[in-house]
SEVEXLUM-217160 format. One record per residue: x negated, y negated, z negated of N, C-alpha, C in turn. Coordinates in steps of 0.2 Angstrom, whole numbers, padded with zeros to 4 digits, always signed. Atoms other than C-alpha are relative to their C-alpha. Layout:
N
XYZXYZXYZ/...
//
This chain:
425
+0000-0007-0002-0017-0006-0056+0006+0001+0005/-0004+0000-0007-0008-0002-0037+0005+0007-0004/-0004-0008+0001+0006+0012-0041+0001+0007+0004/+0001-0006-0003+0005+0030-0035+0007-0003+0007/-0003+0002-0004+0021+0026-0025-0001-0004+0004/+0000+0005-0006+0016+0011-0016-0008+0002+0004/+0002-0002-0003+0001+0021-0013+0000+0003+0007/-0003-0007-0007+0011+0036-0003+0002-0006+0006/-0003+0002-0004+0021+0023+0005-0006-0006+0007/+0006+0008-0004+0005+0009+0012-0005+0003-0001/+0008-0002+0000-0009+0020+0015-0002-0002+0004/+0003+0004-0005-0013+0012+0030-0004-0006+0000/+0000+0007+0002-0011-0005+0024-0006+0000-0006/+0006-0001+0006-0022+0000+0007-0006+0000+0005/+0006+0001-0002-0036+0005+0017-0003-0007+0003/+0002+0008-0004-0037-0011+0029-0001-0006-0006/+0004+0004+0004-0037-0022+0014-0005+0002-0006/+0004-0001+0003-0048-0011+0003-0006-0001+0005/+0009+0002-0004-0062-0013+0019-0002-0006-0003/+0000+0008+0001-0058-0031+0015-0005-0002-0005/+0004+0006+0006-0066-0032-0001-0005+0006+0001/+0006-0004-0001-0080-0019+0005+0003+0007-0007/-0004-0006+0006-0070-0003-0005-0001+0003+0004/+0000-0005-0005-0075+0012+0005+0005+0008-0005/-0004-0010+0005-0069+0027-0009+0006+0000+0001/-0005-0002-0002-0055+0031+0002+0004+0008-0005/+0000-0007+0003-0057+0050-0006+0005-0003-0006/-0003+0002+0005-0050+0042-0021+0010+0000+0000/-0009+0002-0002-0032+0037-0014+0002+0007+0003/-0002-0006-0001-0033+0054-0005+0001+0005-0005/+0004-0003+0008-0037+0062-0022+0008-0001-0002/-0008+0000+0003-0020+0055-0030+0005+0000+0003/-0006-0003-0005-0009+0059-0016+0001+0007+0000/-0001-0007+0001-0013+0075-0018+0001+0006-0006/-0002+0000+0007-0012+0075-0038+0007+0000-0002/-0008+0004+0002+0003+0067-0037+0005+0005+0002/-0004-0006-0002+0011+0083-0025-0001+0005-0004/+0000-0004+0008+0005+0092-0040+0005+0000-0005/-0003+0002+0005+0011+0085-0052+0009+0001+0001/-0007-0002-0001+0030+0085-0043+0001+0008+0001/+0001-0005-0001+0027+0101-0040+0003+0004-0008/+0001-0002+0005+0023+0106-0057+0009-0005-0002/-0006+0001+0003+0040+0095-0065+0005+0003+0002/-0007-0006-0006+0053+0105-0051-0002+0005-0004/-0001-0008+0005+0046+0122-0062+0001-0002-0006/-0002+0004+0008+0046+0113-0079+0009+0001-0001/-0008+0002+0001+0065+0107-0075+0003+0008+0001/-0003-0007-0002+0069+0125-0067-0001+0005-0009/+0001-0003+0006+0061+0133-0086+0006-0002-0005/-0004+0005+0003+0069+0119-0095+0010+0003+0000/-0002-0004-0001+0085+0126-0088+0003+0007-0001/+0000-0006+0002+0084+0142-0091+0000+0003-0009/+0001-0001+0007+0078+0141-0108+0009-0003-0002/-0008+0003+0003+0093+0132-0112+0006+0003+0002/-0008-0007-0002+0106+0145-0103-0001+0005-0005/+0001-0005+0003+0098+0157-0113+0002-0001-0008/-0003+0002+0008+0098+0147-0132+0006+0000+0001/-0003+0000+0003+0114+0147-0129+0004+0006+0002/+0000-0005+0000+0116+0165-0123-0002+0004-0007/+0001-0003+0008+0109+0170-0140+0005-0001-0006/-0006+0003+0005+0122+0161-0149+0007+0004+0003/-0004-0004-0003+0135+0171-0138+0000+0009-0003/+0001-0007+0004+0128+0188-0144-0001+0000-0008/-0002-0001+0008+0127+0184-0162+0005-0002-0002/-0010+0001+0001+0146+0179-0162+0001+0009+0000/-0001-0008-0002+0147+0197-0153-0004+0005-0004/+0001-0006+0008+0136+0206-0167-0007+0003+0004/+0003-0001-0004+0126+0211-0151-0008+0000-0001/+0004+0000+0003+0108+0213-0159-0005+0001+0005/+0005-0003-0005+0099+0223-0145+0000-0006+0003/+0000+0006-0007+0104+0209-0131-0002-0005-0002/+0001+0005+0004+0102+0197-0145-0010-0002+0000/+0008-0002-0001+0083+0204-0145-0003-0004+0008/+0001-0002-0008+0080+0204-0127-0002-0007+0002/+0003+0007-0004+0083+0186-0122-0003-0004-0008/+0005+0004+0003+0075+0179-0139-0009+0001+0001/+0007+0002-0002+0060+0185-0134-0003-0003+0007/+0002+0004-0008+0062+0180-0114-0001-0008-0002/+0002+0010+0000+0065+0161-0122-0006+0000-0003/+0007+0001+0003+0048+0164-0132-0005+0000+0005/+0005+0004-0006+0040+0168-0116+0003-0005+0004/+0000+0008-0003+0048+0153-0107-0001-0006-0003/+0002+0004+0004+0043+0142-0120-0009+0000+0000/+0007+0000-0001+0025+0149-0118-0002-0004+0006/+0001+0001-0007+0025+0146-0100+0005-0008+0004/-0003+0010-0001+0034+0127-0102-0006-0003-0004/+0005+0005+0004+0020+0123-0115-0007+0002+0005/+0005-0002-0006+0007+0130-0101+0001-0005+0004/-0002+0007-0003+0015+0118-0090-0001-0005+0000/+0002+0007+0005+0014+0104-0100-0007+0000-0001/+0004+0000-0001-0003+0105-0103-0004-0001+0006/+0005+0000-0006-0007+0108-0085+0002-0007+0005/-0005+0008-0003+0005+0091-0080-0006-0005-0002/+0003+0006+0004-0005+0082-0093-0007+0000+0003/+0007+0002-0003-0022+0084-0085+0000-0004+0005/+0000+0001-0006-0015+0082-0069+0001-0009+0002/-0004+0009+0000-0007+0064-0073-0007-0004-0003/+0008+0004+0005-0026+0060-0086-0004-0003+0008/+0006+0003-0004-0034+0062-0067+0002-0003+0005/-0004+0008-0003-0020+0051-0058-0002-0007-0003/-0002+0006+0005-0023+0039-0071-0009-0002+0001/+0008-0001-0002-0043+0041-0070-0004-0005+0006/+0000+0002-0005-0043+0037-0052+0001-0007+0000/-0002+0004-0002-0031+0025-0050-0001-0007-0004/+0004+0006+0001-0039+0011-0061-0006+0000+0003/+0006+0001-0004-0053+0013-0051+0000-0006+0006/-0002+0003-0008-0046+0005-0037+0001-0007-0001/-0002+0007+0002-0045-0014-0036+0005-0002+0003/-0006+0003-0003-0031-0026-0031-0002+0000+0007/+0001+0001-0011-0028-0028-0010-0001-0008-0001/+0000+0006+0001-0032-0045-0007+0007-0002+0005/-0003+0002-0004-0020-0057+0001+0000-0001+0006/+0000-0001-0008-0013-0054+0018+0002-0010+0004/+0000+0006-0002-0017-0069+0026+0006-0002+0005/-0006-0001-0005-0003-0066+0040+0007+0000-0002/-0006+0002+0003+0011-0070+0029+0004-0006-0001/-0004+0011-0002+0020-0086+0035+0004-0002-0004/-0004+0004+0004+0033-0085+0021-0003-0004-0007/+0006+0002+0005+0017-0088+0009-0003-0009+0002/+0004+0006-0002+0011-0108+0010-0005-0003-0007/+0008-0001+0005-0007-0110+0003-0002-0008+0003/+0002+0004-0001-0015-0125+0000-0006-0002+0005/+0005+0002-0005-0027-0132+0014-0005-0002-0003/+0008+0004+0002-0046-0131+0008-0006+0001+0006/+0007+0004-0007-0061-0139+0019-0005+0001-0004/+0006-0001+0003-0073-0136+0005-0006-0005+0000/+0003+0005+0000-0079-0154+0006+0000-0002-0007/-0002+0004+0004-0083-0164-0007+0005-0005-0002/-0006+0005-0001-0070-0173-0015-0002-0003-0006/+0002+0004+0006-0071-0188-0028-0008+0000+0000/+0006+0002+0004-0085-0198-0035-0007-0002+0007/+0001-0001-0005-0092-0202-0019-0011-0004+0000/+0005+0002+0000-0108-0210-0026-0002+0001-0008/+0002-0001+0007-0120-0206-0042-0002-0009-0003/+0005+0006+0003-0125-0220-0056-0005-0001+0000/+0008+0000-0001-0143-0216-0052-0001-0004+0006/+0002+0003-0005-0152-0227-0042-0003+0004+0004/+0004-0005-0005-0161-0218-0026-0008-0001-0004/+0007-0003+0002-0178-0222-0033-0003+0000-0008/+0003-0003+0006-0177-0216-0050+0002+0006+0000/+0001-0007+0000-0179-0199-0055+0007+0003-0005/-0008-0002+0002-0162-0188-0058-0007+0010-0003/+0001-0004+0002-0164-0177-0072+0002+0006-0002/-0003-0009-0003-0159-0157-0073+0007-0005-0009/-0003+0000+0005-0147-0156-0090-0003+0004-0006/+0003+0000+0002-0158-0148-0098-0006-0002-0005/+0004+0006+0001-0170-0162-0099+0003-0006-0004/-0005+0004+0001-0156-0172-0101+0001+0000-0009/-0001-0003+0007-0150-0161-0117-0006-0003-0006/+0004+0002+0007-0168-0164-0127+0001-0005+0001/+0002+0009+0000-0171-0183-0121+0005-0001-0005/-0003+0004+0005-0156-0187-0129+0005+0005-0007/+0001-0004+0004-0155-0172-0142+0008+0001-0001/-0006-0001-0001-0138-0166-0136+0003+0010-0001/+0001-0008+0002-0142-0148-0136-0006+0004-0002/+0008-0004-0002-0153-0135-0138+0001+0009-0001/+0001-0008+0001-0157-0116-0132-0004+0002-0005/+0007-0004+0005-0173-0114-0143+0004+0001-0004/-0004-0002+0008-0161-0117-0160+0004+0008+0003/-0007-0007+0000-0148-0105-0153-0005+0005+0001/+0007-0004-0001-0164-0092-0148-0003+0002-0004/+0004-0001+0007-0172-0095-0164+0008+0005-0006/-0004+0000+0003-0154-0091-0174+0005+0008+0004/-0005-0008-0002-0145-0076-0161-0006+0002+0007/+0004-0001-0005-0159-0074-0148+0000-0001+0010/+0000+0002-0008-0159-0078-0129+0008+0000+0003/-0008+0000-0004-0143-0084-0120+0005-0003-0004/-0001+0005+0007-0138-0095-0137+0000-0007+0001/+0003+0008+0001-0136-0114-0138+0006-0001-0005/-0002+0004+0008-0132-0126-0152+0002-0005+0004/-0004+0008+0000-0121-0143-0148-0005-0006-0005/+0001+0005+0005-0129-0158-0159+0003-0005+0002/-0003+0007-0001-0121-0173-0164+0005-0002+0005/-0004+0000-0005-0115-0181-0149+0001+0005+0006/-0002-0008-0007-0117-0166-0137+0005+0005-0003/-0005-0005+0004-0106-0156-0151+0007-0004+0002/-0004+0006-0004-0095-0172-0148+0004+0000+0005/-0004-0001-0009-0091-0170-0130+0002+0006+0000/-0005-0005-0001-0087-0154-0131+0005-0001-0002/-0007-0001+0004-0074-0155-0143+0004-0005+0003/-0002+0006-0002-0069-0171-0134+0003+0004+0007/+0000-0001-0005-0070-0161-0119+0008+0003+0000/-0006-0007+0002-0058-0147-0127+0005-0001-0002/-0008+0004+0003-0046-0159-0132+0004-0001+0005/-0002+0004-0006-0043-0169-0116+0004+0008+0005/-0003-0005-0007-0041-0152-0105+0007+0005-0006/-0006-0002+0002-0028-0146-0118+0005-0003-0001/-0006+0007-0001-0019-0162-0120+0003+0000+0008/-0002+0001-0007-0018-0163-0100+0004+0007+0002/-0003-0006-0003-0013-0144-0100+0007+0000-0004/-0006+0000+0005+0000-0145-0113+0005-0005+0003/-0004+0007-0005+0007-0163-0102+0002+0003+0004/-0003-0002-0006+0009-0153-0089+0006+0009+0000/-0005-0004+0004+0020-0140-0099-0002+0007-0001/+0003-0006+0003+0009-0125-0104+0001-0001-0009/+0001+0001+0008+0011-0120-0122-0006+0002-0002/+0009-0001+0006-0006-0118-0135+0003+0005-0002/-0001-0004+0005-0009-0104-0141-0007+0001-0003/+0007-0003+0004-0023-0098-0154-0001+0006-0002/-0002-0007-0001-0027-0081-0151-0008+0002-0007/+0006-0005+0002-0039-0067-0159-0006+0000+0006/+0004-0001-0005-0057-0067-0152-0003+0007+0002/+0001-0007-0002-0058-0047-0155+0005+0002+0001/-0006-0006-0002-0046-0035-0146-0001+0005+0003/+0001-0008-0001-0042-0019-0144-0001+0004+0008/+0002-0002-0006-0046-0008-0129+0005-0001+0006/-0004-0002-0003-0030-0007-0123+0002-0007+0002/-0001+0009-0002-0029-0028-0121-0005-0001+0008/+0005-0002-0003-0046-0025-0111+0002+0004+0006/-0003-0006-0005-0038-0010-0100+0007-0005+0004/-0006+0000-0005-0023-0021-0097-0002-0007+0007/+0001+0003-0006-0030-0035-0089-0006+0002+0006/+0005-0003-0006-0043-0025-0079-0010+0000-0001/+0006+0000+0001-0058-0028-0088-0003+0007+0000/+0003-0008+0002-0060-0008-0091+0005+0001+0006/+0005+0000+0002-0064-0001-0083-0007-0004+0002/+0004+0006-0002-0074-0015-0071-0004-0004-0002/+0009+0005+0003-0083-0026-0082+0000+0006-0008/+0001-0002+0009-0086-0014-0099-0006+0000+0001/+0008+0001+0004-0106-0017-0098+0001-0004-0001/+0001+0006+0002-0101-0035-0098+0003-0002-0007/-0003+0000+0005-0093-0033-0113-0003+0000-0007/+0002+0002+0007-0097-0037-0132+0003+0007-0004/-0004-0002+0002-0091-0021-0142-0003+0003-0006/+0002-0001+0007-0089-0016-0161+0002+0008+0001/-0003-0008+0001-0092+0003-0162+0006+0000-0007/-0005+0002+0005-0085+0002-0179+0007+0001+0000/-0005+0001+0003-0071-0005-0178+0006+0002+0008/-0003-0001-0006-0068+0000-0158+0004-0007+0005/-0005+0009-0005-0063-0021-0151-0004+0000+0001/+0010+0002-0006-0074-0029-0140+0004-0007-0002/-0003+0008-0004-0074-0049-0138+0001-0002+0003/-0002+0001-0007-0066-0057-0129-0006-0002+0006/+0004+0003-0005-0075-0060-0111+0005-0008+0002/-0003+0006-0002-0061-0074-0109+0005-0002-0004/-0004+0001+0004-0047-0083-0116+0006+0004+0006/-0006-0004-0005-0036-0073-0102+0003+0006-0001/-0001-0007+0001-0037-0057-0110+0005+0000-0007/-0004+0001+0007-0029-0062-0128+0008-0003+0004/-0006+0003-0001-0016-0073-0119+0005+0004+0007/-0005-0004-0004-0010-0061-0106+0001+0007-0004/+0000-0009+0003-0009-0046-0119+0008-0004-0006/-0005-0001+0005+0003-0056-0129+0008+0002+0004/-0007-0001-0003+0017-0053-0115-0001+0008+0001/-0003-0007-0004+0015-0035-0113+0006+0004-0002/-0007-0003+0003+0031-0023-0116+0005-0007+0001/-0008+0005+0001+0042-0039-0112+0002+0001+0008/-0007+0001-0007+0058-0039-0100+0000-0008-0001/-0002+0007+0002+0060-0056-0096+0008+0001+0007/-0003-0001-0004+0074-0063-0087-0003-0004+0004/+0000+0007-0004+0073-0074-0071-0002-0005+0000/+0000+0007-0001+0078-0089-0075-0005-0002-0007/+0005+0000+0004+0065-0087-0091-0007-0002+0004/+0006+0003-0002+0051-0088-0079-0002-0005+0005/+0009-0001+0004+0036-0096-0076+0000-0003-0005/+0001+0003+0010+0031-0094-0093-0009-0005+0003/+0007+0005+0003+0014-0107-0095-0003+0001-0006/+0004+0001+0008+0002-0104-0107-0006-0002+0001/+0008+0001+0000-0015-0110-0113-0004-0001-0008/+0003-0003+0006-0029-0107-0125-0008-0002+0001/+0009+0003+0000-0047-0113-0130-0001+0007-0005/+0003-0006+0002-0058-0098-0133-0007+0000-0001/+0009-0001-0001-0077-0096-0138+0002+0009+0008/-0002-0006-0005-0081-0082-0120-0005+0004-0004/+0006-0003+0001-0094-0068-0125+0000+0004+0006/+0000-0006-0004-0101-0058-0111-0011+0001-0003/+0008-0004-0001-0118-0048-0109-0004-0004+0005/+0006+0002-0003-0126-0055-0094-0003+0003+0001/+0007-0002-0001-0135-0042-0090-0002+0000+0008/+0004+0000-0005-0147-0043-0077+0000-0004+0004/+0000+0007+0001-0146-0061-0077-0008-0002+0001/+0005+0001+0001-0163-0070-0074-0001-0005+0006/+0003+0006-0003-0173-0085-0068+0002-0006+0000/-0003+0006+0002-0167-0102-0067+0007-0002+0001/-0007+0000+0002-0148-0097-0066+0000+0002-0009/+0001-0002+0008-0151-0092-0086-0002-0008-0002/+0001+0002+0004-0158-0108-0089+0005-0008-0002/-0004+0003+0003-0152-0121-0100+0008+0002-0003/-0007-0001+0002-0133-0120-0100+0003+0003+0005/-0001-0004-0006-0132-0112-0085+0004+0008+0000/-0003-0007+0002-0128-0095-0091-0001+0003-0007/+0001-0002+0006-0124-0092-0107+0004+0008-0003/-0004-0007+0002-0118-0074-0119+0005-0006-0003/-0005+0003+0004-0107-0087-0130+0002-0007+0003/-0004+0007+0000-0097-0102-0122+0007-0001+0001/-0010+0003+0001-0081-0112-0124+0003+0002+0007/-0004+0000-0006-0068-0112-0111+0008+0000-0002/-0008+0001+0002-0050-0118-0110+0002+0004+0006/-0002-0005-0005-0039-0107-0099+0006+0000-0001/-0010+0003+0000-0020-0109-0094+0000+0008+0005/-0004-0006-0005-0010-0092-0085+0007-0003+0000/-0007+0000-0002+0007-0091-0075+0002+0008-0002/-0003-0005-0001+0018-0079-0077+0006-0001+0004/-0008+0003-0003+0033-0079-0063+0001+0005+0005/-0003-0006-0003+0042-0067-0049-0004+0001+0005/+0003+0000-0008+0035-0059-0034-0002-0005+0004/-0002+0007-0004+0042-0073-0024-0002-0006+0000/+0001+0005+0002+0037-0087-0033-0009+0000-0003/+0007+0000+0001+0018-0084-0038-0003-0003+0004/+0001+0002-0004+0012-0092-0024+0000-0007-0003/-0002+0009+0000+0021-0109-0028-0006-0002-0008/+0001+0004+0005+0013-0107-0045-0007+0001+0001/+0008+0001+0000-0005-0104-0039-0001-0007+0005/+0001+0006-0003-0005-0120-0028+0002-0004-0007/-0001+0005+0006+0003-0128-0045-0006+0000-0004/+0010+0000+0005-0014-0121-0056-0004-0003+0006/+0003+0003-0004-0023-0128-0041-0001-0005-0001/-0001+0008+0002-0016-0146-0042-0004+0000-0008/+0004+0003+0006-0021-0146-0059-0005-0002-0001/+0006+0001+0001-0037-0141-0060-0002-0005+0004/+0001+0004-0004-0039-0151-0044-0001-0009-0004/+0000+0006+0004-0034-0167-0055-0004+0000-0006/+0002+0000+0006-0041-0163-0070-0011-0002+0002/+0005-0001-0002-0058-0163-0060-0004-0009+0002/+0000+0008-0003-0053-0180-0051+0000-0005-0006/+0000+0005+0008-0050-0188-0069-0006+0000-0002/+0008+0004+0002-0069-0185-0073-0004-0002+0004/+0005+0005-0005-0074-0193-0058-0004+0004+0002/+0006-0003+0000-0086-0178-0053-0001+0003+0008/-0004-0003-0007-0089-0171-0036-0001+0005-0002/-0003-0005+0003-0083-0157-0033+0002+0004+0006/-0003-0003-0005-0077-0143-0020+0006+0005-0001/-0004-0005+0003-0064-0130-0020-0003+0006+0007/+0004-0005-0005-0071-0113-0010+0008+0005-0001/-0004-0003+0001-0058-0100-0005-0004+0007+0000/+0004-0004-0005-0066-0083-0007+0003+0004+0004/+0000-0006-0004-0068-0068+0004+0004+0004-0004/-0002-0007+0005-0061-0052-0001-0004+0005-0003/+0009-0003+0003-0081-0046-0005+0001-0003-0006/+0000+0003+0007-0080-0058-0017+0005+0000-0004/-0007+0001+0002-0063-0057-0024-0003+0004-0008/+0002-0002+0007-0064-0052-0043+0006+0007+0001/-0007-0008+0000-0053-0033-0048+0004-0001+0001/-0008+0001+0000-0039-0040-0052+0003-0003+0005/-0002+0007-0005-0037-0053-0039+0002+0001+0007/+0000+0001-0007-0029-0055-0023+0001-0005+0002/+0002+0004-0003-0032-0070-0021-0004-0008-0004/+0006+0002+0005-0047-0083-0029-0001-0005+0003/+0001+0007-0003-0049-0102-0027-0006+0000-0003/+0004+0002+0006-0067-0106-0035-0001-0009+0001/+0003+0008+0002-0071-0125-0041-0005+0001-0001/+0004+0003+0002-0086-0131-0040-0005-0008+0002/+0002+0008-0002-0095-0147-0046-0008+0001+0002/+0005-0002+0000-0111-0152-0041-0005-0002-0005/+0006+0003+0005-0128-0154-0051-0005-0003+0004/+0007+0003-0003-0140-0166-0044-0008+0001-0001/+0005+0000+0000-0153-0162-0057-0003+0006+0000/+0002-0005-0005-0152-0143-0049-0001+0000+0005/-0004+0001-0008-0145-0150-0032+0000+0006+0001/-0002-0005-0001-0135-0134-0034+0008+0000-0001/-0008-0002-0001-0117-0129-0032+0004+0002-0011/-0001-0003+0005-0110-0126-0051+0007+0003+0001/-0007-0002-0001-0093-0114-0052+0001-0002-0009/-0006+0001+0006-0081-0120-0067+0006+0000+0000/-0008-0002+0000-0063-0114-0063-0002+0006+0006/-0002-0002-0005-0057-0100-0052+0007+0001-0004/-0007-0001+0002-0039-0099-0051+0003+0005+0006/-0003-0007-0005-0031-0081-0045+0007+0002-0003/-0009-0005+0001-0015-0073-0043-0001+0007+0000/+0006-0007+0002-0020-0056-0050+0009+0004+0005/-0008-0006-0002+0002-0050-0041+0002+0002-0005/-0001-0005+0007+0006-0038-0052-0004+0005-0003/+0005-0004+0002-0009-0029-0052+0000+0001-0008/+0000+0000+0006-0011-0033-0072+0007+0003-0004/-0006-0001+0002+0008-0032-0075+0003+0009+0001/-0001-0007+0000+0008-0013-0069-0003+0004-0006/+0002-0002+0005-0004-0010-0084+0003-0001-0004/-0004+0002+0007+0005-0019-0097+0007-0002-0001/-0005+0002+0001+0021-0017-0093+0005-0005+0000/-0004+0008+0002+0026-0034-0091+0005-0001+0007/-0005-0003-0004+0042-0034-0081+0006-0006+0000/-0007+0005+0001+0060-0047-0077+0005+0003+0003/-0009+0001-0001+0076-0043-0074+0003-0007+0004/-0002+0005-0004+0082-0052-0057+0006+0000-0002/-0004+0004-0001+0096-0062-0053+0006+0005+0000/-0004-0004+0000+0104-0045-0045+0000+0007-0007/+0001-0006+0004+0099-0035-0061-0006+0004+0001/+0003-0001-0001+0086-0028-0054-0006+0001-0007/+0008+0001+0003+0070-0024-0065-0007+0000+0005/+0004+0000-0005+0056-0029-0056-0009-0002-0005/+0007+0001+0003+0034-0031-0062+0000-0007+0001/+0001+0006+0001+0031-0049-0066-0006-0001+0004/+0007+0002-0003+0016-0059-0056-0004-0002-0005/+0006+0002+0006+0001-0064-0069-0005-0005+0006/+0005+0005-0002-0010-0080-0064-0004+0000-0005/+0006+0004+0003-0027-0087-0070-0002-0004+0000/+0005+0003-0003-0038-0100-0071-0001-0004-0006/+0004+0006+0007-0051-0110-0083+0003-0006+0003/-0001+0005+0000-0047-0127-0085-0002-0003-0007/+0004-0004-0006-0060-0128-0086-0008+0002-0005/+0008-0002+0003-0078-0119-0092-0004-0006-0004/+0002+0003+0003-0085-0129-0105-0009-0005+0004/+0007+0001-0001-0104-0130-0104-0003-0003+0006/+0004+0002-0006-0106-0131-0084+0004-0008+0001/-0003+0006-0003-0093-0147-0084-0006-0005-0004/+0004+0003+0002-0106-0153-0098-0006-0003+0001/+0007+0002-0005-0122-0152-0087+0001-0003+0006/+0001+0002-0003-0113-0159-0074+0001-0009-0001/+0000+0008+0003-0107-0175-0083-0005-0002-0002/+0008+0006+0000-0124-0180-0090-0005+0001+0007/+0005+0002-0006-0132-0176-0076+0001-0006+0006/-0002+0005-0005-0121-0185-0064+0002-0008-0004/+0000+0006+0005-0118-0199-0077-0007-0003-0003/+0005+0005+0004-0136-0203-0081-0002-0005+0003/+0005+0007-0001-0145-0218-0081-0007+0000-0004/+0008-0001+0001-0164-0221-0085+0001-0001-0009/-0001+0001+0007-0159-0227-0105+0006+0003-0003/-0005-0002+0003-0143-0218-0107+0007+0002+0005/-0006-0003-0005-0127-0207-0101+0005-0002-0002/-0005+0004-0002-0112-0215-0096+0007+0005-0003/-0005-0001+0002-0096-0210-0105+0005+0001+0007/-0006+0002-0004-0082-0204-0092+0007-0004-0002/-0005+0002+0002-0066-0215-0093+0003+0002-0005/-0003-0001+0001-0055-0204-0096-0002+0006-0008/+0004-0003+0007-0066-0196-0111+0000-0005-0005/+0002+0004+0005-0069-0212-0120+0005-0001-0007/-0002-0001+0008-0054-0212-0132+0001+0005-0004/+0002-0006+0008-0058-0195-0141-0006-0001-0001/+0006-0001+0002-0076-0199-0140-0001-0010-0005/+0001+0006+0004-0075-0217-0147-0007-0002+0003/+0007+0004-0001-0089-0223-0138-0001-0001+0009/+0001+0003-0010-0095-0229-0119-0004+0004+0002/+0007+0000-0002-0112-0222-0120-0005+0007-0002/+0005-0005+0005-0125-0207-0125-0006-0004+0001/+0007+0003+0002-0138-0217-0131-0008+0003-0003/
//
């Protein structure tokens, strides 16, 4: 969430990067500029009553020393109407700030200003990297993941279908196997490179959802319990950036690292055709997922850091792969700035995304609080980062498919000692 005051002060500059990401509701920004003169407006008479009221209590206490009853009357009734007319106030403050507040999550993050030479961003060409040839021969037939899934009875949508209804899959045996193989290796690797594990809750409350910017932005995408008022998570990002809110940190305490394996649940709605199919797009999948947290200053160094990772973590299953920067059209709420990963599928010959790693600024940290205490004492809003490492299922259609051969799928390396085996037979 951008703050009223950096509004007043960067209207210019807001506008120029909300074009950026195709954001026209200018009216919006003019809207709490104006609320906002209210709103100060309205405190300046508050404090003047405020004021007043309080010369007068203790003019009351002056005339009943004095015995003075009349005058005693007089101003206990003027403090009764200025009491009236400070709780009118109050009331008309509190709307005033519900429809600052209304607004102002509307608005998405500015994307990053490419024109900032103190910023150094990693170099992407959007080429393939790794794996520079598949184990399929050219003249046998390369098959989807889906095909793959039954031939060697590694998944299946039907069960899941038959069991929770469309957008559902089951793991078997060995397909159950690699995941968990899967979700070991990228925590192991995440943890080597100094994230700590956490195991979060996969329902939370509105205000978890509000903080990292899911509300109100994705709330159709959302999973929610009237009942109990939680929704599921849509990521493992939203549990594990809700555990820093309300914390000061100091300086030399960050960047904190974390990471977390989460089932995801979303809706999907208006999903359809052969991006739905198989594993492609599913309402319930795994995903491992690391966030930074670190200064203004410093977030930068730690998105090229999430970067490298994933980047390796990629190179280790041997798969190809591209890294895309996006646009500011594309850019997700929160984000002002979005690396996507993807590898490829041969037996779609399609692009698949399995990681985006963004620097959300402080955007998130404005909602939740989440704050450090510099060097010179200062209190300043912490940066908040993200990034899957990495979505479960699409790395699973990418490795059998790019791993098959006519009798059976190839074990990657660096997978074979949690799977105890070479082969899917």
């Amino acid at each position: 969430m951008l703050k009223v005051s950096f509004l007043k002060k960067n209207k210019k500059k807001i506008f120029l990067g909300l074009k950026k990401r195709n954001y026209y509701k200018f009216y919006r920004i003019n809207y709490i500029l104006i609320l906002n003169k209210e709103s100060k407006k309205l405190k300046l008479k508050l404090d003047n009553l405020r004021y007043y009221l309080n010369f007068f209590s203790k003019k009351i206490e002056f005339f009943l020393k004095k015995c003075e009853k009349e005058k005693m009357k007089i101003i206990i009734n003027y403090s009764f109407f200025l009491k009236k007319k400070i709780k009118e106030k109050n009331k008309k403050l509190k709307k005033i700030n519900n429809k600052i507040f209304e607004n102002i999550i509307k608005i998405p993050n500015l994307p990053f200003e490419e024109g900032n030479k103190k910023i150094y961003l990693l170099d992407i060409d959007n080429k393939i990297s790794s794996k520079k040839e598949f184990f399929l021969k050219k003249n046998e037939k390369i098959l989807s993941h889906w095909e793959l899934g039954n031939k060697f009875n590694l998944f299946s949508t039907k069960i899941g279908s038959i069991i929770s209804g469309n957008g559902f899959n089951v793991f078997i045996n060995k397909g159950a196997l690699l995941q968990r193989s899967l979700i070991q290796y990228f925590l192991d690797k995440n943890i080597s490179s100094g994230y700590i594990e956490y195991v979060l809750p996969y329902l939370v409350k509105k205000n978890s959802v509000y903080g990292t910017g899911q509300i109100p932005d994705k709330k159709s995408q959302m999973y929610h319990l009237n009942s109990e008022n939680l929704y599921l998570v849509p990521t493992g990002e939203v549990p594990l950036i809700n555990i820093f809110c309300n914390k000061i940190f100091k300086e030399s305490e960050l960047p904190i690292k974390a990471t977390t394996y989460t089932s995801c649940f979303r809706r999907e709605s208006g999903s359809y055709g052969t991006k739905v199919r198989g594993l492609n797009r599913l309402h319930q999948f795994d995903k491992v997922e690391i966030i930074q947290i670190n200064t203004c200053k410093n977030s930068y160094f730690s998105f090229n850091e999430m970067v490298h990772h994933i980047k390796n973590l990629l190179i280790s299953l041997d798969l190809p792969f591209r890294i895309i920067k996006l646009c500011g059209n594309d850019l997700g709420f929160t984000s002002a700035l979005t690396y996507d990963f993807e590898v490829y599928s041969p037996g779609q010959k399609k692009w698949l995304e399995v990681s985006s790693v963004s620097n959300c600024t402080n955007f998130q940290s404005n909602r939740i609080k989440l704050k450090y205490r510099s060097y010179n004492g200062k209190i300043k809003l912490c940066h908040t980062l993200n990034g899957s490492s990495l979505a479960i299922p699409r790395i699973i259609s990418a490795i059998i498919e790019n791993y098959q051969t006519k009798n059976y799928i190839i074990i990657p390396k660096v997978l074979i000692p949690y799977m105890k085996m070479e082969k899917l037979l």
